[in-house]
C-alpha positions as CSV (number, residue, x, y, z in Angstrom):
1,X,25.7,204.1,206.3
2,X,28.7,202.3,205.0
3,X,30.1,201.3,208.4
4,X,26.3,199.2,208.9
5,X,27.1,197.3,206.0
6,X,30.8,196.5,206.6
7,X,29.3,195.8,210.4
8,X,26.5,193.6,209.1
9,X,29.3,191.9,206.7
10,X,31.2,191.0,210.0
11,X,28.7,189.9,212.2
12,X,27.4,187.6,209.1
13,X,31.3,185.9,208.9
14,X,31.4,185.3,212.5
15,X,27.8,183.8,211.9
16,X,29.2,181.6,209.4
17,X,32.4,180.8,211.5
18,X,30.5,179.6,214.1
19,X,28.7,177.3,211.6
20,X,31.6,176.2,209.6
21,X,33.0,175.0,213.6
22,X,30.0,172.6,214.1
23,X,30.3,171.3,210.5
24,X,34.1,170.8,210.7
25,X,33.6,169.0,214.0
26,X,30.4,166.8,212.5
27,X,32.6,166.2,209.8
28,X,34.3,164.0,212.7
29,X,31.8,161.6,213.5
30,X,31.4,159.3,210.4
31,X,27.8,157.8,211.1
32,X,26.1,161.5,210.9
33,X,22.9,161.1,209.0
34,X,23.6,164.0,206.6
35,X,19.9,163.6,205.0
36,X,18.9,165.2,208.4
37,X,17.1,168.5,206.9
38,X,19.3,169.9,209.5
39,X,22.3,168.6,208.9
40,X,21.9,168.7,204.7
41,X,21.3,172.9,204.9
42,X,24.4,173.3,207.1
43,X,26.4,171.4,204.6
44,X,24.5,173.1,201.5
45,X,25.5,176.4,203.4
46,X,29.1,175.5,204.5
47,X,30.4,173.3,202.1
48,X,30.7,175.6,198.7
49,X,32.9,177.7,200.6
50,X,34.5,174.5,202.2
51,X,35.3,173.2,198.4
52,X,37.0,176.2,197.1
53,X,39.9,175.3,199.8
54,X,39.5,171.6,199.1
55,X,40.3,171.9,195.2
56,X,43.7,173.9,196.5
57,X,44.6,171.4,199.3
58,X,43.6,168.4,199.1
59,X,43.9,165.4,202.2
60,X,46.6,164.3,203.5
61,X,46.4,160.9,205.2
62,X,42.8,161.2,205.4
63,X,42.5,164.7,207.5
64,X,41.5,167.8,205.9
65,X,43.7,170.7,206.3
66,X,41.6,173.0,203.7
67,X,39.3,174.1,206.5
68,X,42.1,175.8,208.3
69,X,43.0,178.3,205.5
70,X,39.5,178.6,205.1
71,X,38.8,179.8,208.6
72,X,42.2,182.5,208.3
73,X,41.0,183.3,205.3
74,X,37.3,184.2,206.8
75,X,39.1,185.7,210.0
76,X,40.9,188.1,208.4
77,X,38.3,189.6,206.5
78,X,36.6,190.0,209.6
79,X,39.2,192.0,211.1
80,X,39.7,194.0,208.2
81,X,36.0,194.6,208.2
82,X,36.3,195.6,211.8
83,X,39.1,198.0,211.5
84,X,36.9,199.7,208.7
85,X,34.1,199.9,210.8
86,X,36.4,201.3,213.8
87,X,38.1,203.9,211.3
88,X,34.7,204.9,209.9
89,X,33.4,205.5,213.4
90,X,36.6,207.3,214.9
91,X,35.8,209.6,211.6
92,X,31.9,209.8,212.1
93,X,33.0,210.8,215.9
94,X,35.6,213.7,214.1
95,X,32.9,215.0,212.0
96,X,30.5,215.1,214.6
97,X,32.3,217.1,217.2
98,X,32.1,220.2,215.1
């Protein structure tokens, strides 16, 4: 039961990776109409998370480095996550044998 949730917690993180990618990379392209209903929920959904990095590092020379140390940040968790959910199923796979 545990090792759904910490599975379900990874999958969700490489859900949001892949959707903080396509709002870094719209961040590139300056003319994006962000009151696009589409475009305004990814950036209600990404940036919070996207701030919490920005208040730490701030721009320098107009390029955003914050979004880096956000995506380590979210890509270690994951693998931590995974390696839970790998060690609970090695032990599930122990227990299961007898």
């Amino acid at each position: 039961m545990v090792s759904i949730v910490f599975e379900a917690l990874a999958r969700f993180i490489s859900i949001y990776l892949v959707l903080l990618i396509i709002r870094v990379l719209l961040s590139w392209f300056p003319n994006m109409d962000w009151s696009n209903p589409a475009l305004s929920a990814l950036s209600q959904i990404t940036d919070p998370y996207l701030n919490l990095f920005r208040s730490v590092i701030p721009p320098v020379g107009g390029i955003d480095f914050s979004a880096i140390l956000a995506f380590i940040l979210l890509q270690v968790v994951q693998s931590a996550l995974n390696s839970v959910v790998a060690t609970l199923g090695n032990s599930y796979m122990a227990y299961s044998a007898f």
